[in-house]
C-alpha positions, -999 to 999 in steps of 0.1 A, spaced: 463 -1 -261 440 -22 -287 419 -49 -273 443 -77 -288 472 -61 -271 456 -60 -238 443 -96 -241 482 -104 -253 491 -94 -217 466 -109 -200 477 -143 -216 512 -135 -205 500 -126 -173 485 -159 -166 516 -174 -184 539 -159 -158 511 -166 -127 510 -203 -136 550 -204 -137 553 -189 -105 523 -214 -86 547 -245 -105 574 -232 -88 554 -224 -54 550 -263 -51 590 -269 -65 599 -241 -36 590 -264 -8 579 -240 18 601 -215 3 633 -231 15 645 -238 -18 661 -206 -37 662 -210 -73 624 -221 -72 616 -195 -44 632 -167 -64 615 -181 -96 578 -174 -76 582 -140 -66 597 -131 -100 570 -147 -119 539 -134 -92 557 -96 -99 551 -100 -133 521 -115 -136 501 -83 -112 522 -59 -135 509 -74 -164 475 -82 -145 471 -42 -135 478 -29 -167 451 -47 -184 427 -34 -159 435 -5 -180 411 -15 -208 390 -48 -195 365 -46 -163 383 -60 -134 354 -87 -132 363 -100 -167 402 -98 -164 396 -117 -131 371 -144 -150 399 -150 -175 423 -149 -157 414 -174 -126 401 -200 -151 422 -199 -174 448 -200 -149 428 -234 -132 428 -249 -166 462 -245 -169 478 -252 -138 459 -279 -134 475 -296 -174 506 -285 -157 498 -306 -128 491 -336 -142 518 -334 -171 544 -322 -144 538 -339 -115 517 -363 -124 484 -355 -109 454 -376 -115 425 -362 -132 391 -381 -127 359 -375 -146 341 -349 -122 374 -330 -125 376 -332 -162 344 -322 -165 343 -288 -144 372 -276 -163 354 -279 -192 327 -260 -179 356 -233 -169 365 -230 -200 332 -226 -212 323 -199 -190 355 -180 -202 344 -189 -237 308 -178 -233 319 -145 -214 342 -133 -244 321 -144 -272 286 -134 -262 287 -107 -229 284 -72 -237 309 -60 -209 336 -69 -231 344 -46 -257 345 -64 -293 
């Protein structure tokens, strides 16, 4: 699997994670179905997806992607979605999430180029 593939499924990974933690909230307690179903579906995919790009990346940069990119999108979700407010402090660290994920694919040698 090429290094554009692999990062391919790690973005659907985190796609299908940050579907599933939507629905999580929309599930209320799990006592909804449709939503409830929609989590375990989407958390099944997003670990098959996850473990397979283990296959390539080191498990400390898949998981560096892939939890802040997964903060930085959750949280837009939040706040378009449901409506969450984001103050400056908040703002603020996930832009320096995203440049950590920036500055680790860019510029660290534990990532193949």
């Amino acid at each position: 699997m090429s290094l554009a593939q692999t990062y391919l499924l790690l973005g659907f990974a985190i796609v299908a994670e940050v579907i599933a933690t939507t629905a999580l909230k929309a599930s209320d307690g799990f006592t909804r179905l449709w939503p409830s179903v929609i989590v375990v579906v989407g958390y099944g995919i997003a670990f098959v997806l996850l473990s397979l790009t283990l296959r390539v990346l080191p498990t400390g940069i898949v998981y560096a992607v892939w939890s802040g990119a997964g903060v930085v999108l959750i949280t837009a979700v939040s706040w378009i979605w449901y409506r969450q407010a984001l103050d400056l402090p908040a703002l603020a660290g996930l832009g320096l999430i995203v440049a950590g994920v920036v500055v680790i694919n860019l510029f660290s040698k534990s990532v193949s180029h």
